[in-house]
N, C-alpha and C positions, 0 to 999 in steps of 0.2 A: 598314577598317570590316568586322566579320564581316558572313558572309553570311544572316543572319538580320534583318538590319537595315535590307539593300538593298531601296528602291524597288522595285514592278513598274514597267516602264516597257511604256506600252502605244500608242504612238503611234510609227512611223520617226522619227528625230534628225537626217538627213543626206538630202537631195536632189540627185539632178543631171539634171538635162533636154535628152535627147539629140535631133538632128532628123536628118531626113531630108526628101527630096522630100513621102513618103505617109504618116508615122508620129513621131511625138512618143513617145520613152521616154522615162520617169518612174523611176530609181532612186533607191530606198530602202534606210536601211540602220540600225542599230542605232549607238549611240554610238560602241564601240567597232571598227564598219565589220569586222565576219565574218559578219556574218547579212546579206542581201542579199532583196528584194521589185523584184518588175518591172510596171509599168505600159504596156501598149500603148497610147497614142490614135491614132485614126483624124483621118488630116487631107484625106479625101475628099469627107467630107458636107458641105456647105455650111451644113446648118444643122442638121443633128442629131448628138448626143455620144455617139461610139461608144468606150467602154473595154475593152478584155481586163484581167483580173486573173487570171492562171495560178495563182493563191496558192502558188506552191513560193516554198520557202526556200534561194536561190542559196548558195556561197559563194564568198568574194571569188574564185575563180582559176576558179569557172563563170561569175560574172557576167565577168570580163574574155574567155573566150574566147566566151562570149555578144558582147559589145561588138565585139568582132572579127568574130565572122561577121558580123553586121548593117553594119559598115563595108566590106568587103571586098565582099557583095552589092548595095551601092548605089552603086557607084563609077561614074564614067561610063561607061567603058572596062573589060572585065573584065582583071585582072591591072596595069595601070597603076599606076603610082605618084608618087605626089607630089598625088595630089588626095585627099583623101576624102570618103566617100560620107555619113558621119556627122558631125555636126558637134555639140557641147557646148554648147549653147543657153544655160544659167546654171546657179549652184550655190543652194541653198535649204537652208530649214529646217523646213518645213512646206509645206501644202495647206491655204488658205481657203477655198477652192472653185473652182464651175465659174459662170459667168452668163453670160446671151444676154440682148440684146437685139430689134434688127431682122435681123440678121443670122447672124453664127456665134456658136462658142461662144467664151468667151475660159477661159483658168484664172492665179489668181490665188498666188504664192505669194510665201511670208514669204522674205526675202533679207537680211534682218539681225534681230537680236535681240540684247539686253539682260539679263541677270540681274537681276530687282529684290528677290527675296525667296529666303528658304529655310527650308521647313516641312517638319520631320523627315526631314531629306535630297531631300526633294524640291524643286528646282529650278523657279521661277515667273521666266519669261521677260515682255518688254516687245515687242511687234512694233516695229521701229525701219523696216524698208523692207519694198515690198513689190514685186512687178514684176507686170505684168498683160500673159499673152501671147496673141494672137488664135490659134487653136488651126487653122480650114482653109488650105490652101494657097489661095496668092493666084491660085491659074488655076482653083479652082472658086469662088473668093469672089463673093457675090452681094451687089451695094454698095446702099446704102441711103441717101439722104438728110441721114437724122435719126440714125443710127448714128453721129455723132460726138459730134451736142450732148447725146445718151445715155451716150456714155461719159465725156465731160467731168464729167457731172452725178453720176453711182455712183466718180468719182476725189475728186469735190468730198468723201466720207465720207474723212479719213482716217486710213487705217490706223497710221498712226506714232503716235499722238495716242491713249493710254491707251487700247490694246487689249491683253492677257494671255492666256497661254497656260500649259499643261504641261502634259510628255510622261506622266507619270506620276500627278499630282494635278484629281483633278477641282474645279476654279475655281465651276464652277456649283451646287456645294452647299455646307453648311456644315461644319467640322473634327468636329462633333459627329457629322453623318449619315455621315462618311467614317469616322470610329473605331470610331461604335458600329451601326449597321444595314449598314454594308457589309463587316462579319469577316467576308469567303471566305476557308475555309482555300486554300489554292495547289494542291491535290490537284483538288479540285470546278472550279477556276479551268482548272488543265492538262486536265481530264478534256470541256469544255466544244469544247476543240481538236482534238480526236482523232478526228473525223468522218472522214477519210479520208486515203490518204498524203498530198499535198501539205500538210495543216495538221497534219501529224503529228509537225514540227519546229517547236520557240520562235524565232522569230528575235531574241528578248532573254534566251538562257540563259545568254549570257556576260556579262549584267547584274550578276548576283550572285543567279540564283533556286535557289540549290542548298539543297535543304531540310535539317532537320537532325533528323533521325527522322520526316519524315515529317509537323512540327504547329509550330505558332509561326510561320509566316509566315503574313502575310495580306496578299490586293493589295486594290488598290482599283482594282476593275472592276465600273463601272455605267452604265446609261444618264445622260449628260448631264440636269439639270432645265432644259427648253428657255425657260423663262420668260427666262433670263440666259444664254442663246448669242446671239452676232449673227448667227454664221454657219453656221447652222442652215439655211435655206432654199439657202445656196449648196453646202453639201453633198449635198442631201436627194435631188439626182439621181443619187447617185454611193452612197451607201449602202447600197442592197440591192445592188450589183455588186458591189463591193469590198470588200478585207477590211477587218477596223477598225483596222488597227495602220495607215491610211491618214486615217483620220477624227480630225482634232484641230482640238476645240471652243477657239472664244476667246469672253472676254467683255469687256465693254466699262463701265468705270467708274474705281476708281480702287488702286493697289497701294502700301505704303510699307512700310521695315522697320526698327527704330532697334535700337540695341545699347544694353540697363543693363549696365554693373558692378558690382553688389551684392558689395560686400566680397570684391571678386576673382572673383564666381561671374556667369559671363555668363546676360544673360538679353536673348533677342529679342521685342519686340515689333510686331507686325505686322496693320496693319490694312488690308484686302480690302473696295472698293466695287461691286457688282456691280449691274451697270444691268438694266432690265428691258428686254426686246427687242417688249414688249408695249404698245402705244400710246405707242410713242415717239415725240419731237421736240423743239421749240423751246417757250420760256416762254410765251409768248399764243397760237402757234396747237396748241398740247396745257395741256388744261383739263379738271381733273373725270375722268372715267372715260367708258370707251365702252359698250357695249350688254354686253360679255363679263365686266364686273366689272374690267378691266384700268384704271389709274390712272396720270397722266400724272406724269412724274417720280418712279417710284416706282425706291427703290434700298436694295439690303439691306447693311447694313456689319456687316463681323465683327473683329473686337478678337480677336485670337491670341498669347497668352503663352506662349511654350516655354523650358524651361532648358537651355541650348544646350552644356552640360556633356555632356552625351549626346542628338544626333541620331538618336533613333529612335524610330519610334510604340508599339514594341512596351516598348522598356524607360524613355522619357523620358517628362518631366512636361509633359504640354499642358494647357492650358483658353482658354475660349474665351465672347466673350459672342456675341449678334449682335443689330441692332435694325433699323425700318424707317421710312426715310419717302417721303411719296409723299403727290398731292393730293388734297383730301377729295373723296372718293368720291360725287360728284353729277353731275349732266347740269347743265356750267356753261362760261362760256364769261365772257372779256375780246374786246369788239369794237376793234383797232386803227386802222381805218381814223380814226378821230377825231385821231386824233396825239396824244394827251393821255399825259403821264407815268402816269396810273392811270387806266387806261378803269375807265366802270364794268363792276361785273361782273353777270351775267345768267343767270338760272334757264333754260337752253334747254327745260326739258321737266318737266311734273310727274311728279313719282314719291311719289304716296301712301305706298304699300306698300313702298316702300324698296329696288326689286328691284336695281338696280346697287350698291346698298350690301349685301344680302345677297349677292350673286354674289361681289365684293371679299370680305367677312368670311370667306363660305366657303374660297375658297383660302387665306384665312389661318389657319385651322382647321385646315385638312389639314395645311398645311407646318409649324408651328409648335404646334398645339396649344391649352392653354385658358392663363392668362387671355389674351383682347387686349385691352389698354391702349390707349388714344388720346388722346394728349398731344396738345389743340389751344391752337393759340398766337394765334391770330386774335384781331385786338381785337372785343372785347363790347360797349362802351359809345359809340357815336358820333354824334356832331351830325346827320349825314346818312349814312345806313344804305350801309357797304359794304364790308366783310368780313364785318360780322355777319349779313349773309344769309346767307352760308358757315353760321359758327355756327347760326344758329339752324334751317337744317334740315339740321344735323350731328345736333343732339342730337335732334332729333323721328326723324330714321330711327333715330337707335341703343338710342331709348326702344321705338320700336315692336319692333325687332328685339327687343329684350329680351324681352318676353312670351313667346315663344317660345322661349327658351333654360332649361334649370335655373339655379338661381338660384346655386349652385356655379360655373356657365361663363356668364355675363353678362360683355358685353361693359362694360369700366370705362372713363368717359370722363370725362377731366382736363381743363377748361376754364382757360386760365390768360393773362388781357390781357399778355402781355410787353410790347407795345409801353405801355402804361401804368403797369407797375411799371418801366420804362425813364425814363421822364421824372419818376419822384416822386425827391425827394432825400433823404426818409425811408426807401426800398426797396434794398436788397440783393438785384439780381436774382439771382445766384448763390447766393448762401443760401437763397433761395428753391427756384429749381432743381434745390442739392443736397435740400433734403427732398423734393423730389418723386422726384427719384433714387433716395433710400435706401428707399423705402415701391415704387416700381417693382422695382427689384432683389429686393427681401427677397420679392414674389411672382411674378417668374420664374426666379430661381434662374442658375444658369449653369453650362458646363458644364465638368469636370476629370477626367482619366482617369487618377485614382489617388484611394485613399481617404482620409479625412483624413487629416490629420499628427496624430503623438502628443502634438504640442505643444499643440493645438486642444483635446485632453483634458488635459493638465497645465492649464493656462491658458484655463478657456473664456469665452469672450467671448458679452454677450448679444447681440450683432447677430448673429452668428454663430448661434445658436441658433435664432433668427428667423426664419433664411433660407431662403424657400419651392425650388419644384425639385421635382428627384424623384430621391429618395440611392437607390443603386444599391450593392452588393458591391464593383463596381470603381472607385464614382467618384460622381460627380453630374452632373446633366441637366437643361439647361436646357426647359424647362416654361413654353408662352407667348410672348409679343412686347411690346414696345413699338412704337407707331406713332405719329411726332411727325408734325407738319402745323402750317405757316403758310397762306399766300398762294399763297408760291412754293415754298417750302419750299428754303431757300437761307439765307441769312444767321442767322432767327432759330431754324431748326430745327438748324442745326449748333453752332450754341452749347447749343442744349439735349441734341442729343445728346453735344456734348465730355461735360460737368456727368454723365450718365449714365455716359459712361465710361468717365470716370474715377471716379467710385464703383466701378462694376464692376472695375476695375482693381485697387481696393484689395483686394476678397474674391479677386481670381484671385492675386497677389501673397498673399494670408493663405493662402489654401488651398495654394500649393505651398512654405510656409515659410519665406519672404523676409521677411515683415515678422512685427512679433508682434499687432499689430491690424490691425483692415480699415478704416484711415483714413490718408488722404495728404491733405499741405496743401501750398497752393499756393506758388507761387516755390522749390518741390524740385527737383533736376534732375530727377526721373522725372516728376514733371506736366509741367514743364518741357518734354520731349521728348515728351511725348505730346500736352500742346496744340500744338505745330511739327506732328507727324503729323496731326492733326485741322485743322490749319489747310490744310494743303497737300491734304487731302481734301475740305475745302469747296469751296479753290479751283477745285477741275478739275470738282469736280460742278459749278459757278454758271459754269465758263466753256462745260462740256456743255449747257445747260440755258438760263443765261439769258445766255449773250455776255460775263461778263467776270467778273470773280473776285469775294470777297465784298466786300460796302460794309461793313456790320459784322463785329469778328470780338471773342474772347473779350476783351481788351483793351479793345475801346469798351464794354462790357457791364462789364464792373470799372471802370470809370472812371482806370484807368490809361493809356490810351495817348494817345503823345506830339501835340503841335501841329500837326505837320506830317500829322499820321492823317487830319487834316480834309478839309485838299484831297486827300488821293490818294481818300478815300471820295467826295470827289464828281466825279473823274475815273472811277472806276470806276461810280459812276450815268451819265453820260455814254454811256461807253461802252456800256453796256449797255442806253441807250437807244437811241443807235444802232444797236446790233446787232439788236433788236428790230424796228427799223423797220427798216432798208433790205438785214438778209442774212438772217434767221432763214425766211423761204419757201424760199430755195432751198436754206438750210440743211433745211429738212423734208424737201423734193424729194429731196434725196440720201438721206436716212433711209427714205423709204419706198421709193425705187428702193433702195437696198441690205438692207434687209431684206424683200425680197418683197413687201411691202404694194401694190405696183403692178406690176405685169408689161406691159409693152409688146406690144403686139399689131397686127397689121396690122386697120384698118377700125376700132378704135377712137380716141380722141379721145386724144392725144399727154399725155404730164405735164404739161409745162407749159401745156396747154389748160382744165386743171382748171381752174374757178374756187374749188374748194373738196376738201378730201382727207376730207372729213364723210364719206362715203359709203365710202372704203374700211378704215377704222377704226371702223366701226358696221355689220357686215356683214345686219344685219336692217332696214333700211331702203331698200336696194336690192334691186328684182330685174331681172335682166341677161336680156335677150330675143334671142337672134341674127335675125338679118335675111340679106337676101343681101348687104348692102354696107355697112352700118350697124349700129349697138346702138342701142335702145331705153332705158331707162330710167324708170322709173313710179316713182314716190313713195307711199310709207307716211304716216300720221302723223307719225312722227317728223322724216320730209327736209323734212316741208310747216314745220317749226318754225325749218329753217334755211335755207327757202329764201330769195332774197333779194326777196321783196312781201310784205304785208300778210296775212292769214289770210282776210280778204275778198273779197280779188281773187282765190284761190285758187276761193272760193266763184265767182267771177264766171263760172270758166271752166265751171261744173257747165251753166250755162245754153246754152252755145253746143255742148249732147253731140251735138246734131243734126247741128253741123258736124264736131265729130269719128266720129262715125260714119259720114260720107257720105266720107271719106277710103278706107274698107276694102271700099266696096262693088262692084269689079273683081273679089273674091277667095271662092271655094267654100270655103275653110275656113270652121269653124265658129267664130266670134268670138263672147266673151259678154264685154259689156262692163256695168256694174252703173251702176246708178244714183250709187254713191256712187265719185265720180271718185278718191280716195283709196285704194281699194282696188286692191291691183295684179292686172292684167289677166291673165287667163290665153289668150293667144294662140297661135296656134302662125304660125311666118316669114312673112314675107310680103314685100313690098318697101319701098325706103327713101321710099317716096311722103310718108309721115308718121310721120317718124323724129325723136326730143327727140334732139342732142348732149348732152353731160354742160355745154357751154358755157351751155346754155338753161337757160329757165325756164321757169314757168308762165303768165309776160309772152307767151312766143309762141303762143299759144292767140289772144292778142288781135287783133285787125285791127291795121291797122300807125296808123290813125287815130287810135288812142287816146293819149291826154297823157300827164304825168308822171305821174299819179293813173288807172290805168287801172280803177279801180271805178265802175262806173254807178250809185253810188249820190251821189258827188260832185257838187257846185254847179260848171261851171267858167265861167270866164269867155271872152268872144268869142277874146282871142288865144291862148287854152290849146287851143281843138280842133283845130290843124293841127298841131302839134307833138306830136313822137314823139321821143323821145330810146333808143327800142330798134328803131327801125325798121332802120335799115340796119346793116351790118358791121362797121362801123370804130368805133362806137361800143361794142359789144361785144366789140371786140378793146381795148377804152382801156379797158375794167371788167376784165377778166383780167389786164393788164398793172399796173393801177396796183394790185393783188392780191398781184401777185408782187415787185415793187418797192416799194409804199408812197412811191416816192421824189416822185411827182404830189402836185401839191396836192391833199386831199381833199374830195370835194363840199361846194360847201354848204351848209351841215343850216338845217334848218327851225327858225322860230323856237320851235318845242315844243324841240325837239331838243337847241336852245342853252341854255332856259332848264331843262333835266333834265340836261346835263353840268357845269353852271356850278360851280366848287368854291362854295358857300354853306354858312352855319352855321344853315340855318332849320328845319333838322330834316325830319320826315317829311311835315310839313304842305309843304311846299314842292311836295316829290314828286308829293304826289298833284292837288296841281294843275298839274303838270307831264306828267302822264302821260296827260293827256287830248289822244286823239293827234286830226288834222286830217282821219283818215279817218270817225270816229264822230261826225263835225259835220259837217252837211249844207248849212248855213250859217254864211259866216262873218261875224264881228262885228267891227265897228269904234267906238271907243269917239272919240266925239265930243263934247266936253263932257259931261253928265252922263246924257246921252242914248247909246242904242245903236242903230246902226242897220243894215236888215239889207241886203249889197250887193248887188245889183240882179247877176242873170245873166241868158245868152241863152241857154235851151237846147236844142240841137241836136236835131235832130231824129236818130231812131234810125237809121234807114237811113243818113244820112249820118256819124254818129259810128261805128258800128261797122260798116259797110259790109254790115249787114244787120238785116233789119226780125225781130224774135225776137218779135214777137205774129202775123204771117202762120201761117198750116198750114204743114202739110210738104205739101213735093209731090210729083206720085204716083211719083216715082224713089225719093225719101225711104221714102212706104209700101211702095214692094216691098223695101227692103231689113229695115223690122220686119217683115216678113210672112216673109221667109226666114230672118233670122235674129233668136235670143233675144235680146234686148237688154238685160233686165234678169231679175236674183233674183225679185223684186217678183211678186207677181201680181198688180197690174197697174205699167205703166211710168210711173210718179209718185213726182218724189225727195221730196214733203211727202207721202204716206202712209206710215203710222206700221202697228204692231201691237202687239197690248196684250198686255202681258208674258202666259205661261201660268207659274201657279202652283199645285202641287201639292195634292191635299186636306189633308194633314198640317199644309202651311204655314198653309192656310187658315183650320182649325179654331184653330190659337194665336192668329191675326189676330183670330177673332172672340171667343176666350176674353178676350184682352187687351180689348179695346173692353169687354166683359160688366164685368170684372172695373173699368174706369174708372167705370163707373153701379152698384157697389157688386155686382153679384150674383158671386159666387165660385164654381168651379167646384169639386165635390168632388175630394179626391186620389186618384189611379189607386193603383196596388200599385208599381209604379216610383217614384214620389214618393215616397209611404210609407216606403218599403224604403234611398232616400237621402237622407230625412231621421232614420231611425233610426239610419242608419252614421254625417252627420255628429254627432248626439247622443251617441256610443259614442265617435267622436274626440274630440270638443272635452272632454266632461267627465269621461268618465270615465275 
């Protein structure tokens, strides 16, 4: 292979992990093992990660007499023989990283790999093993507890199971951002290393980077896009210490590569799934998008054609599509505790103004550009409303958002019932799908890094004419995204994206001269191998995602596939029911311990204590208060939407501030606590006297007397007021447990409850008298013949229901503490006083122009008016 062709390779190839007593060596080396990198760690500290990175560049016969001193100095005996002082720990191929939990550090590294693909000689690796070594010596190890069921839980991710890597190709962007925004010529690339002697040698010049005047080679050297690293946060301690040729990003989704024969001319195919590391998990507990715009099961696929006649970026023919999908961008949630094959689904939060769907669209702007398309697949039409809640405030944010976009970059949204041109036997879903394809394609274009073929001008083709993008001297540019979306976005959004592309497929195949039109039909061996690719890409996204591979694939959609397809689709429902119910928690547990989302801490509440991972995936609805032995916790609007009571009872605890106040009153700090118990507190530490666990709720606010229904606004009867089902411990250790297992029978539900989950065909009217919940009825009714009658309560008296009397005063330990400290915003401390909006003069006079102008009397026109009503007069006509 000339050397104008070779790869930069910017990552060590070769690991070996040397030990001793006090020191872990890390050698690194270059493929061909002449360029040499040394890593110090420190195995003294018990809990903090101490690296040396000398950044010289060894060569092989200094790293061995390197290995020799360091052997020869830690022997037990000086000058003895037969023992040594160094010992060869393991061989490797990378660094995943470094993580701590309760204890030390550990570092993780790859110990097998896989070849799965090859893009312009660059080499895309599969992690096949990995080994995870605790990194202090066991005579300063400081033991923990819970340091095992910790590590058990971050082993529970694993690593073998479509993770990818390469030493020289960045995984986390697309072929388009690697060819065409990141041409460094190798001069600016070397010139970046030359800060001082030790980086003033390559330790990959015996790669092939020998220039050839000086211009024609270009690496690809960039920062990773961290949206699609997983192991981003286990590097992120080791990064500003170390050099980078130590730092190698994997992502996590899915890699395939097929080989065409086109009339003796090889051509590779190869499509790259790249998962987002951003509001990741399992199919019902990741839902909708969190507070940041980030969207649950959102993953980018790119479609890579290269003529594999010549492997190389500079002289060979690439193109490339890429598309997305991921769930529609709302605060939405499926509750599973019901056990129901389709919980319903649930608006957690109103969003008017659209702002988590503008957050979403904007990174998609950035990354991608104008149009975004949004292929939604959601059924429209149903008996009783439940994906088209989805749709229908899909299309109200994307209409809103529109007003504000030029009308050139509006976002295009595709409504299209699959699940209902699926059941008609006059519908051709697929022909269907291909127009939607060809009218998608024709305006984002895609991208080739060579200019058209002459043949495209002998012979042109009107689709081919059509084809939006952005043409370029060297090539064409894909311009835009598609964003498909179901439910789950599994079964029917991979068939939609097959149908896309392989459209796309055709114009990448027309543009580099393979075929003479941009149309391919099906049962070809090239669709052929490209739906096997696309199938096997569905698979591992639905077995990431929702527990088990797809129930439908392109075949149940053509109506071709065989008898026996039946039951293995409804073994795969099955299974993915189960996976759902009884592994997918702790399947999240390990996703957020492995990607940072939770960090372990002494004095806070343990993972598996969580009742709910809401809070660490929505980082604007908590705020974190240190204490001296405890954390705090305080609720926003948004956590009161997920908490597990009523929005009343939340109200209930507004009443009893006096006894949350009388809690702080030991303490000279200044506390200002606000009337409006929502708003989080601004306190400074104090003790765990009155401290919320993340286990709690706003239930412990309540005296422990209160019933099932802890609102004082409820009827209850004689046997309901001694009963407390959150009073003690064990009861709230069986709500976290049957949380993380689902495997407990689940409570059960109220007869509202039963009669709003019940699958019926009575439509909307149903619902709504279904939704009239038990807490807004003060009384309840029994229907006794044609008569209603109202039942007969005993009601408690206050002091004895809530174990205190809340019409009494405060008394005077109470008043000294409002007398010393501010208690509320308010001027005065009343949560029913109001104030009346202030509105400016400006506003005011339009208020009253407008009234004037309802009773006929019109207000003359200013010179402003005048002056814009003459300009639109000069537009419109003349």
């Amino acid at each position: 292979m000339p050397s104008a062709a070779a790869p930069i390779i910017s990552s060590v190839q070769k690991l070996v992990l040397y030990e001793t007593r006090a020191r872990y060596f890390l050698v690194g080396s270059n493929n061909a093992e002449t360029k040499y990198r040394v890593l110090k760690i420190d195995r003294t500290e018990p809990k903090d990660l101490v690296i040396i990175d000398d950044r010289h560049v060894y060569t092989q016969q200094e790293v061995r007499e390197l290995l020799g001193r360091l052997d020869l100095g830690n022997r037990t005996k000086m000058g003895q023989k037969g023992s040594s002082g160094l010992f060869r720990a393991v061989s490797a191929f990378g660094v995943v990283g470094f993580v701590r939990f309760l204890e030390g550090y550990y570092i993780v590294l790859i110990t097998k790999r896989r070849k799965m693909a090859d893009i312009g000689g660059h080499a895309i690796y599969k992690v096949e093993d990995t080994n995870m070594i605790y990194i202090p010596n066991d005579s300063v190890r400081v033991t923990h507890p819970d340091e095992a069921r910790y590590l058990r839980i971050f082993q529970n991710v694993d690593l073998s199971s479509n993770f990818y890597f390469s030493y020289s190709y960045d995984l986390s962007h697309s072929l388009q951002y690697n060819l065409t925004v990141l041409r460094m010529p190798l001069e600016m690339l070397k010139s970046e290393t030359t800060q001082n002697r030790q980086e003033s040698f390559d330790i990959f010049e015996d790669e092939g980077l020998i220039t050839q005047g000086g211009s024609g080679v270009f690496g690809i050297c960039s920062e990773p896009y961290m949206k699609y690293v997983w192991n981003g946060e286990l590097l992120d301690i080791i990064k500003n210490t170390v050099h980078r040729d130590w730092l190698l990003y994997i992502i996590h989704g899915f890699c395939g590569q097929s080989k065409l024969l086109i009339y003796g001319r090889p051509v590779y195919v190869t499509l790259i799934a790249r998962r987002s590391s951003k509001f990741a998990g399992t199919r019902f507990l990741k839902r909708g998008a969190n507070c940041e715009g980030d969207v649950a099961n959102e993953v980018e696929t790119e479609q890579i054609l290269c003529d594999a006649s010549v492997m190389s970026f500079t002289a060979g023919s690439y193109s490339s599509y890429v598309q997305v999908r991921g769930s529609v961008p709302l605060y939405w949630s499926q509750d599973i505790s019901t056990m129901m094959p389709k919980p319903p689904i649930t608006l957690d939060q109103a969003d008017p103004f659209a702002h988590v769907a503008a957050l979403h669209f904007d990174q998609m702007f950035q990354r991608f550009g104008s149009p975004i398309i949004i292929l939604n697949l959601v059924k429209e039409r149903e008996k009783r409303k439940h994906e088209r809640i989805l749709s229908e405030e899909l299309v109200a944010a994307v209409t809103y958002l529109n007003q504000f976009l030029p009308p050139e970059h509006t976002i295009v949204y595709i409504p299209w019932d699959m699940a209902k041109y699926t059941k008609s036997k006059l519908c051709n879903v697929l022909d269907r799908l291909n127009v939607i394809a060809e009218s998608v394609v024709k305006k984002t274009g895609f991208f080739v890094n060579r200019p058209d073929s002459y043949c495209s001008i002998l012979r042109p083709d009107e689709k081919w004419n059509e084809l939006g993008g952005c043409v370029i001297p060297t090539g064409r540019l894909q311009t835009g995204i598609l964003r498909t979306n179901c439910v789950d976005c599994l079964d029917r959004t991979n068939t939609a994206q097959f149908m896309v592309g392989k459209c796309a497929l055709a114009y990448q195949l027309y543009s580099l001269g393979l075929i003479d039109k941009p149309n391919l039909q099906f049962d070809t061996d090239a669709v052929r191998l490209f739906e096997e690719l696309y199938e096997d890409h569905g698979d591992t996204l639905s077995l990431q995602y929702g527990g088990s591979q797809l129930v439908h694939r392109v075949k149940t959609y053509r109506k071709i596939a065989p008898w026996t397809q039946h039951s293995k689709d409804i073994m795969q429902t099955l299974s993915r029911y189960y996976s759902n119910a009884f592994s997918d928690a702790d399947r999240q547990d390990s996703i957020n311990l492995f990607l940072g989302v939770f960090h372990p801490t002494e004095g806070k509440p343990h993972l598996w204590e969580l009742p709910t991972d809401f809070y660490l995936h929505h980082k604007n609805t908590m705020r974190l208060l240190p204490t001296r032995r405890s954390y705090t916790y305080w609720w926003t609007p948004e956590v009161i939407k997920h908490l597990p009571l009523p929005y009343d009872e939340v109200i209930c605890a507004v009443n009893l501030k006096k006894l949350i106040v009388k809690k702080f009153h030991k303490y000279e700090e200044e506390i200002d606590i606000h009337n409006e118990f929502f708003r989080p507190y601004e306190l400074s530490s104090f003790d765990d006297t009155f401290c919320l666990a993340m286990t709690s709720s706003a239930r412990d606010f309540m005296p422990k007397t209160v019933g099932i229904d802890p609102s004082p606004f409820t009827v209850r009867k004689p046997d309901e007021t001694g009963k407390s089902v959150l009073g003690n411990k064990s009861n709230r250790e069986e709500a976290v447990l049957q949380r993380k297992t689902a495997a407990s029978a689940p409570p059960p539900p109220s007869e509202e409850a039963v009669s709003s989950s019940s699958e019926d065909d009575s439509g909307t009217d149903r619902e709504e008298e279904g939704s009239v919940s038990q807490r807004s009825t003060p009384v309840k009714m029994t229907d006794a013949g044609d008569s209603a009658k109202v039942t007969e309560n005993v009601v408690q008296p206050m002091k004895e229901l809530y174990g205190i009397n809340l019409s009494d005063g405060l008394s005077e330990e109470d008043f000294s503490i409002y007398s010393r400290t501010p208690i509320s915003a308010f001027s005065q401390d009343n949560i029913y006083e109001v104030q009346p909006p202030r509105v400016d003069r400006k506003s005011t006079e339009i208020f009253q122009a407008h009234i004037q102008a309802s009773q006929g009397i019109m207000q003359p026109l200013g010179k402003e008016d005048s002056a814009m009503y003459r300009e639109y007069i000069r537009n419109r006509y003349l």
